[in-house]
MARMAR-179852 format. One line per field, with one value per residue: x negated, y, z of N, C-alpha, C, O in turn; chain; residue in three letters; residue number from 1. Coordinates in pm, 1 decimal, padded with zeros to 6 digits, always signed. Atoms other than C-alpha are relative to their C-alpha. Layout:
<sites>
n.east = X; ... .
n.north = Y; ... .
n.up = Z; ... .
ca.east = X; ... .
ca.north = Y; ... .
ca.up = Z; ... .
c.east = X; ... .
c.north = Y; ... .
c.up = Z; ... .
o.east = X; ... .
o.north = Y; ... .
o.up = Z; ... .
unit = A; ... .
code = ALA; ... .
pos = NUM; ... .
</sites>
This chain:
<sites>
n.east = +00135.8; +00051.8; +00125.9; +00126.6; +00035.2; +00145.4; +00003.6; +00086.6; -00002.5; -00064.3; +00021.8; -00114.7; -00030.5; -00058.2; +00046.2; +00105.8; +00042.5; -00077.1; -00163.8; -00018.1; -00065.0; -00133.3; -00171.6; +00078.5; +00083.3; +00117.0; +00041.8; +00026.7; +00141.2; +00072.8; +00094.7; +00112.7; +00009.8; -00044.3; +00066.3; -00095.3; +00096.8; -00088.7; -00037.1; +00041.7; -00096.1; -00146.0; -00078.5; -00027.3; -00135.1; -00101.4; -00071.2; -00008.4; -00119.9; -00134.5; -00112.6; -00056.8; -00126.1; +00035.3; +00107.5; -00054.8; +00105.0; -00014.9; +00094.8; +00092.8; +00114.8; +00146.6; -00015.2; -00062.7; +00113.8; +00080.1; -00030.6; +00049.6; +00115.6; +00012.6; -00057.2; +00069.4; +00142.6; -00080.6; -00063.7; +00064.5; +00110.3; -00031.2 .
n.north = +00006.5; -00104.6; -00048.9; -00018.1; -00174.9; +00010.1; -00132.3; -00061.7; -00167.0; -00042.1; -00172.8; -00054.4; -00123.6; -00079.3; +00062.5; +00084.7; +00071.8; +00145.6; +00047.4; +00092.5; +00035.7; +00059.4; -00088.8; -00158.9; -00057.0; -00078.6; -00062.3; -00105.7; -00058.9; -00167.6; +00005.2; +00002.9; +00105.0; +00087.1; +00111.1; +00154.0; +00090.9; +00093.4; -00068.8; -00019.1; +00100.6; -00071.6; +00062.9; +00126.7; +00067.8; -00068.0; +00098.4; +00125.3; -00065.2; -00048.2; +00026.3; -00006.0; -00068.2; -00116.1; -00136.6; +00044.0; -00070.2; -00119.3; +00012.1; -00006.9; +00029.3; +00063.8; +00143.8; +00022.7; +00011.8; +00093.6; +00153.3; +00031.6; +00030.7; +00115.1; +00121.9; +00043.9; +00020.0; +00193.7; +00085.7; +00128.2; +00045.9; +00158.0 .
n.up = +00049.2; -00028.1; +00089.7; -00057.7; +00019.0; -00010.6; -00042.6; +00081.7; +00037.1; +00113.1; +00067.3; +00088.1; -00039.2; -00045.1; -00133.9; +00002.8; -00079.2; -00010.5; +00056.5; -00033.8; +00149.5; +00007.9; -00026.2; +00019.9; -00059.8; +00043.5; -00111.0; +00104.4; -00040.3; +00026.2; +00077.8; -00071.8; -00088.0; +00049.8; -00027.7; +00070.1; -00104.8; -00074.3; -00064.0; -00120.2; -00043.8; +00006.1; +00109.9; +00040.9; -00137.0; +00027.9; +00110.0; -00001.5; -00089.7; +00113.8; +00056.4; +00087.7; +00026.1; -00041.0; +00118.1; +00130.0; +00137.3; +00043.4; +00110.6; +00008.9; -00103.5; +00049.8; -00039.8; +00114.9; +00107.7; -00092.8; +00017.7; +00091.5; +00000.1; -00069.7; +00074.0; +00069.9; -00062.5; -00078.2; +00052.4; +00109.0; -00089.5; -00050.5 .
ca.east = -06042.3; -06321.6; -06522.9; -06893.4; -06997.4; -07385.7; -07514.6; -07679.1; -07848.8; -07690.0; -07743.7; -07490.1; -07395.9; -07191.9; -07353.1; -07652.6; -07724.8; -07602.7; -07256.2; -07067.4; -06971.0; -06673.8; -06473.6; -06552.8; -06758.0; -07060.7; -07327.9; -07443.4; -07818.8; -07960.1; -08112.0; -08444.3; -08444.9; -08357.4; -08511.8; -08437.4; -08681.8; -08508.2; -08234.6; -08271.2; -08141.5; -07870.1; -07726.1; -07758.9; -07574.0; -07326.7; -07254.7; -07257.3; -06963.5; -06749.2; -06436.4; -06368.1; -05998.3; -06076.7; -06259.1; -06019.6; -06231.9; -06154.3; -06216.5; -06472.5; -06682.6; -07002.9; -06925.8; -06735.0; -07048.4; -07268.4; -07069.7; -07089.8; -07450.2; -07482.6; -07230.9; -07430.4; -07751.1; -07588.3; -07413.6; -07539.4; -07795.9; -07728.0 .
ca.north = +09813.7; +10014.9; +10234.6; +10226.0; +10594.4; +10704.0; +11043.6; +11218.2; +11566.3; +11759.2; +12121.3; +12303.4; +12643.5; +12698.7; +12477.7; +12289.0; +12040.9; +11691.9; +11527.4; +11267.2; +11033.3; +10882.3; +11226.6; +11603.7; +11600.7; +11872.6; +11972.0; +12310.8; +12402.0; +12791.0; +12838.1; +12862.8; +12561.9; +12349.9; +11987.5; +11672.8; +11493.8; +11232.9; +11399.9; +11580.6; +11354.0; +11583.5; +11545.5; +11183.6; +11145.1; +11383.8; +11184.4; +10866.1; +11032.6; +11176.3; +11054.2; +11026.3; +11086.9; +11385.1; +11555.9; +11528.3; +11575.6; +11920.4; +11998.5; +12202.2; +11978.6; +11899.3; +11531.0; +11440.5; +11514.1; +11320.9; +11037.7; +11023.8; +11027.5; +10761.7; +10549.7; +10622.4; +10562.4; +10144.1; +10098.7; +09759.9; +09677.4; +09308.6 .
ca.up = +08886.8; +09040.6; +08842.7; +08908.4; +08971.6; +08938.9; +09081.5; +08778.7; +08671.1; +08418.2; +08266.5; +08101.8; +08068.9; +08291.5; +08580.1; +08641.3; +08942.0; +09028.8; +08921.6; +09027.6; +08674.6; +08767.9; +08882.2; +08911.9; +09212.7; +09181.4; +09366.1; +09146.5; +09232.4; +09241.7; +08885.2; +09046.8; +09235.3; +08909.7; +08945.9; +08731.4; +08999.6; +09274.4; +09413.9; +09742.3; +10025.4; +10130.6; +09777.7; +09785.5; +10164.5; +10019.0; +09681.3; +09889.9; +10123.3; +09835.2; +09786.6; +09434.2; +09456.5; +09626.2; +09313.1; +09008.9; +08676.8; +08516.8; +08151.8; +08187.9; +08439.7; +08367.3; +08521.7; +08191.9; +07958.1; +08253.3; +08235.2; +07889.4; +07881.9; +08090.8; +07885.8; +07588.3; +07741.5; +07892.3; +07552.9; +07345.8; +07639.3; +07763.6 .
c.east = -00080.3; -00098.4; -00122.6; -00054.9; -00168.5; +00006.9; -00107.1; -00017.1; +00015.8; -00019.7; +00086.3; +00009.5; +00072.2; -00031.9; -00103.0; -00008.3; +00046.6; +00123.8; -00005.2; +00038.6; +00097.4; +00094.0; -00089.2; -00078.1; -00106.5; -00062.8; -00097.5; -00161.9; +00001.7; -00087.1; -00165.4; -00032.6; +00001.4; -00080.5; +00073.5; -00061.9; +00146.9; +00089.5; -00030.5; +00065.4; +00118.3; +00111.0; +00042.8; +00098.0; +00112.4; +00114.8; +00058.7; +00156.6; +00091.4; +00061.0; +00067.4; +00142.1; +00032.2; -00024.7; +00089.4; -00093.5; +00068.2; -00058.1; -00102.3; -00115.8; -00096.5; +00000.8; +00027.9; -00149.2; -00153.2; -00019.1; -00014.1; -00125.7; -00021.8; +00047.3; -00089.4; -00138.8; +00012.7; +00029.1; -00113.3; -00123.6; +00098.8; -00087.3 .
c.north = +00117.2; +00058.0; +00029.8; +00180.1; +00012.0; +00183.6; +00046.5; +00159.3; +00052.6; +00211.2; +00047.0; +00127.1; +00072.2; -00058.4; -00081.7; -00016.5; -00136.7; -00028.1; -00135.2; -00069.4; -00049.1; +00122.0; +00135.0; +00032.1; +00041.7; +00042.3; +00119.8; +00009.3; +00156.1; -00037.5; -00033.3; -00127.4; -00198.8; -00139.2; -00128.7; -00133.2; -00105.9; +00132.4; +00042.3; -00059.8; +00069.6; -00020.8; -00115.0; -00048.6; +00061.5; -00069.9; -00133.8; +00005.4; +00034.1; -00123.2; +00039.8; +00105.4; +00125.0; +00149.7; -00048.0; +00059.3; +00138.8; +00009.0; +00050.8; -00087.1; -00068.1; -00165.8; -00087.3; -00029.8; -00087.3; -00143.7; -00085.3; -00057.6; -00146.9; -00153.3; -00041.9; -00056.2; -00198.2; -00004.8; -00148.1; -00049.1; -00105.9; -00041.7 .
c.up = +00057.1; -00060.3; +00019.6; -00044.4; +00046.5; -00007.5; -00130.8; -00035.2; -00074.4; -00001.9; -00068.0; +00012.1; +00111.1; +00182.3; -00032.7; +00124.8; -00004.1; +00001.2; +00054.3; -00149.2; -00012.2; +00075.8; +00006.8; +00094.4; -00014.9; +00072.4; -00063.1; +00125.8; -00059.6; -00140.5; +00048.3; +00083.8; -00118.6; -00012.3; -00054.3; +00058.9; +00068.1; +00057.8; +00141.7; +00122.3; +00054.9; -00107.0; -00012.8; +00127.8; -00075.9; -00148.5; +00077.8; +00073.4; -00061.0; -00002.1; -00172.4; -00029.4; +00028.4; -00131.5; -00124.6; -00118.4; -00076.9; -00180.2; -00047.3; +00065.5; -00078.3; -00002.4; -00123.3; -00097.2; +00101.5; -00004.5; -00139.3; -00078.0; +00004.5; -00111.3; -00149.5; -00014.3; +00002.4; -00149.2; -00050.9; +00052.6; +00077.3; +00128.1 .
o.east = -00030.3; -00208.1; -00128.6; -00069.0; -00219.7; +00081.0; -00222.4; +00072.6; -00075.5; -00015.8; +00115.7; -00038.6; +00065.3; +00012.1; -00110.9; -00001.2; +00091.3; +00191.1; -00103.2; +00083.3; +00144.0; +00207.7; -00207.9; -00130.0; -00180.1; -00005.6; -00214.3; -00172.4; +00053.9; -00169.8; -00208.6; -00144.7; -00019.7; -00181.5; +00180.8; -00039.7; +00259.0; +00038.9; -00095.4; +00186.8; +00224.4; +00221.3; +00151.3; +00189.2; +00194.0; +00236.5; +00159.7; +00240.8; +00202.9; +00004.9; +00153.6; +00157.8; +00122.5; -00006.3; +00059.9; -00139.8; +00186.6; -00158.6; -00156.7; -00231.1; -00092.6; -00046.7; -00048.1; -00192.8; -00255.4; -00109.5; -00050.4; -00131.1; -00036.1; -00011.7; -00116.5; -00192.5; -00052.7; -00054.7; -00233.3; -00207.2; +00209.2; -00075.7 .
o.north = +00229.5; +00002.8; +00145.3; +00247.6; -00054.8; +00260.5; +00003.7; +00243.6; +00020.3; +00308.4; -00036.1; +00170.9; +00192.6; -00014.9; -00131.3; +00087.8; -00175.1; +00051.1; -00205.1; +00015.5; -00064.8; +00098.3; +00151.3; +00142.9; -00045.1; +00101.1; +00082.2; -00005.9; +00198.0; -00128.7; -00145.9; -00121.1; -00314.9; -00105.7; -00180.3; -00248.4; -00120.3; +00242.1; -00040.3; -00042.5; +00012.9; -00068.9; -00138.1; -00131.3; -00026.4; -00080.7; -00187.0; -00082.2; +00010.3; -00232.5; +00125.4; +00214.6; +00183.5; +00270.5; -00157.1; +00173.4; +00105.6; -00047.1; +00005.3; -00053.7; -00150.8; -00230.4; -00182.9; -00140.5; -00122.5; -00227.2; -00202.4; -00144.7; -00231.9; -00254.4; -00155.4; -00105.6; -00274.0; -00087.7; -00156.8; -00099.1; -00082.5; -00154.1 .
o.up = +00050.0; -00068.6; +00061.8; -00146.3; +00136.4; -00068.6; -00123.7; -00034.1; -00150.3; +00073.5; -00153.9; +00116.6; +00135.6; +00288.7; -00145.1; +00189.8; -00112.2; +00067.1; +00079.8; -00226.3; -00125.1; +00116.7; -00021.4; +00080.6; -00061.9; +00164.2; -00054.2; +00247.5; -00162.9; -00138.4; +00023.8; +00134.1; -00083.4; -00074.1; -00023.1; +00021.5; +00019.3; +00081.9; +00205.8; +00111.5; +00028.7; -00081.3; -00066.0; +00123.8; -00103.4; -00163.3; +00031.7; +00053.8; -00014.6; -00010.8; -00192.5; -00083.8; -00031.4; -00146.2; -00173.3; -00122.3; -00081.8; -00223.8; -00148.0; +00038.3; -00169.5; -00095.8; -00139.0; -00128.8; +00042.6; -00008.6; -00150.7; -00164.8; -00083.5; -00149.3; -00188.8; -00113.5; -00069.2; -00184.7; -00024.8; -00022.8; +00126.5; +00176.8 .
unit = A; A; A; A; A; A; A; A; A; A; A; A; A; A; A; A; A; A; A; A; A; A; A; A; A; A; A; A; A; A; A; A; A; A; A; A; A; A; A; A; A; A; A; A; A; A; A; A; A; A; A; A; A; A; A; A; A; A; A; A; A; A; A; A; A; A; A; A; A; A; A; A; A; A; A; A; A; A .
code = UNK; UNK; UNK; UNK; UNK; UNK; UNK; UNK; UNK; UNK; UNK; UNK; UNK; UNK; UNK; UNK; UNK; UNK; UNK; UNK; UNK; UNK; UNK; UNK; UNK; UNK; UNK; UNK; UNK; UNK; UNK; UNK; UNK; UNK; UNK; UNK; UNK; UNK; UNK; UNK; UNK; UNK; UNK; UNK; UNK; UNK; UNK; UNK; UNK; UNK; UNK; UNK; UNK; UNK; UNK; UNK; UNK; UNK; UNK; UNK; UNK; UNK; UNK; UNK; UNK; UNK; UNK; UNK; UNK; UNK; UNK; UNK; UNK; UNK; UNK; UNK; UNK; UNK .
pos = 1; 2; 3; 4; 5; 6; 7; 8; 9; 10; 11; 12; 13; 14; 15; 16; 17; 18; 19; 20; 21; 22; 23; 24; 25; 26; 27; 28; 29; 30; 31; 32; 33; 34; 35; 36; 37; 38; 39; 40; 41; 42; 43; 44; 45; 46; 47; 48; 49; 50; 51; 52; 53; 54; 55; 56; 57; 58; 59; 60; 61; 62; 63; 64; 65; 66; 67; 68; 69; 70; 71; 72; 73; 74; 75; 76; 77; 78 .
</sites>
């Protein structure tokens, strides 16, 4: 089964920039630079290029509370 993965922006303490939601890939932004706009297309070739299996999720990663989002965001929508 393949898990549909969506590039989203996430804030957290201990990182803030774009996440991958189906594994730990991260692409951390400079405080100063922080933007919840379209991603920048570098980010988006770079998500589209990740390899999942590559990035195992971690328990701190931001990706985790990303993906979550997301899921709660989709649930009970038809």
């Amino acid at each position: 089964m393949t898990t549909s993965r969506k590039l989203v922006f996430q804030k957290s303490d201990k990182c803030t920039g774009w996440a991958c939601t189906a594994c730990g890939w991260a692409k951390p932004l400079p405080r100063l630079v922080e933007s919840e706009g379209n991603p920048p297309n570098d980010i988006e070739t770079d998500f589209a290029n990740h390899d999942c299996g590559k990035y195992p999720r971690k328990r701190e990663d931001f990706s985790q509370d990303a993906a979550r989002i997301v899921r709660g965001a989709t649930e009970g929508k038809d």
